[in-house]
N, C-alpha and C positions, 0 to 999 in steps of 0.2 A: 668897708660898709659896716659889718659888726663889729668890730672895733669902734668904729665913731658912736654906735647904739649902747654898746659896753660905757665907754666913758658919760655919755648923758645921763644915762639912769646912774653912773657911780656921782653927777654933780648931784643928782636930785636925793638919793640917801646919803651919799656923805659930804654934803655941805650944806642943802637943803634941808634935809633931814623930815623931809613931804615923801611918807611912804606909799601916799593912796595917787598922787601925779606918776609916783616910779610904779605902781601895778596897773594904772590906765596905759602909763607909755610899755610897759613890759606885753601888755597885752594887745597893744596896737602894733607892737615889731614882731612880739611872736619868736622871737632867737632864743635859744637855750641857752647861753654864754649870761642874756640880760637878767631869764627867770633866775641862773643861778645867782647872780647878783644880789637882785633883789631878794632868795631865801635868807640868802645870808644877814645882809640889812633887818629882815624879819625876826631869823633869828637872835640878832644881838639885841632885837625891842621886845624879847618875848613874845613874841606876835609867830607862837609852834606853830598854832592852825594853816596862816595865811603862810607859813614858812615851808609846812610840808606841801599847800598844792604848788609850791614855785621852784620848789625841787622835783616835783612830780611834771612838770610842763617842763621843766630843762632835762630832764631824766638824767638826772643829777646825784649818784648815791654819796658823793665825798664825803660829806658834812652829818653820815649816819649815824657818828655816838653821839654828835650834839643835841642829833634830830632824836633820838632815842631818849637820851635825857631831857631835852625841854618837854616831849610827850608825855611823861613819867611823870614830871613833874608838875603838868596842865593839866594831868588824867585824860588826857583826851587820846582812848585806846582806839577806838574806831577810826577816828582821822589818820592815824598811823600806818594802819594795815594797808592802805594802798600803797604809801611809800616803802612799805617793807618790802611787800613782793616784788616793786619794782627796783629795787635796791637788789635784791637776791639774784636777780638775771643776771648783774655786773660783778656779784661780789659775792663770794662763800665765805661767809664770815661766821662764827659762832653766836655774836654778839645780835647781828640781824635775825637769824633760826629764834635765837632764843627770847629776843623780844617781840616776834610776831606770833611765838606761842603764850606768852604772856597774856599779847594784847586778846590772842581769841578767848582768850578764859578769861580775862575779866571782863569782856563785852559777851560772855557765854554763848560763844561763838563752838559749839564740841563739836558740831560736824565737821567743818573745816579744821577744828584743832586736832581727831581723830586722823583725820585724812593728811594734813600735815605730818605727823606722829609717824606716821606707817609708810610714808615716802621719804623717799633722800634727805638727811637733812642734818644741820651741824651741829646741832642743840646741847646743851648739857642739861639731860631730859630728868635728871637726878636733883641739880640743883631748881631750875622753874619745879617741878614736882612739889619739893620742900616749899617752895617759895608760897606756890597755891594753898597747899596746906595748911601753912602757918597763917594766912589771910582765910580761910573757912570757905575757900573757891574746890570743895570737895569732889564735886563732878569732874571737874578738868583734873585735878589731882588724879583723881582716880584714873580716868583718861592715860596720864602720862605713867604713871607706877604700873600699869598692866602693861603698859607697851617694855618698859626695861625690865619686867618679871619682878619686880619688887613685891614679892608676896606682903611682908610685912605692913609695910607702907600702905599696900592696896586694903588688908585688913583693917587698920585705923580709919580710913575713908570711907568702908561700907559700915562699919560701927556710927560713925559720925553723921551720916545718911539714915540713920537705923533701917541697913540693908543687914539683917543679922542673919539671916541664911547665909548669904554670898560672906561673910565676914569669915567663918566655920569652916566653908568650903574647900 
């Protein structure tokens, strides 16, 4: 039965190439084998958005650094984060940790990216730091250099803030 649904939605993206009949029919069957199908189809049209909810309905993390990259590249940080967290239940990966503390800073998301920060996680909390830094995302910088004791680092960030007590401190 999901094999015969697999193969229909693969006639309708790859030979039809009618991406909006493959998310009526993906959505009329409802099978995760179809959503991941059709992410995929999604993502080779650029189509990140409609790519992450159909990884998110097939709970689908395989296709994480593509999803990471077409996200990056559409700027579309908020659409992300739900497929990050759901990607994280399946997968410890560094790659997923450290672009779902991205996506909180650049949707200035600190509470969540704080609370992230200070529970489990795989990140290389040094390099995003830098990253935020070098973009003027000062608050999350700050965020992430206080959690790995980065005095220095946290210092440029409260200057940058003109936080100049805490900079001294």
């Amino acid at each position: 039965q999901i094999e015969m649904q697999v193969l229909a939605i693969g006639v309708l993206v790859d030979y039809m190439k009618d991406l909006d009949r493959a998310k009526g029919f993906a959505n009329q069957v409802d099978e995760k084998p179809v959503w991941s199908k059709l992410g995929n189809a999604q993502l080779e049209e650029k189509m990140a958005a409609d790519a992450i909810l159909s990884f998110i309905n097939a709970e689908d993390p395989s296709e994480y650094v593509r999803v990471c990259a077409e996200a990056n590249e559409a700027e579309i940080y908020a659409e992300v984060i739900p497929f990050l967290k759901m990607a994280r239940k399946n997968l410890q990966e560094n790659l997923l940790d450290t672009e779902l503390i991205y996506a909180y800073a650049k949707t200035n998301n600190l509470t969540d990216l704080e609370k992230f920060v200070n529970g489990p996680n795989v990140a290389n909390i040094q390099n995003i730091g830098d990253r935020c830094f070098s973009e003027g995302l000062y608050n999350a910088a700050k965020l992430l250099f206080k959690s790995i004791n980065n005095n220095s680092k946290l210092a440029l960030c409260h200057i940058h803030l003109e936080e100049y007590r805490e900079a001294v401190a």
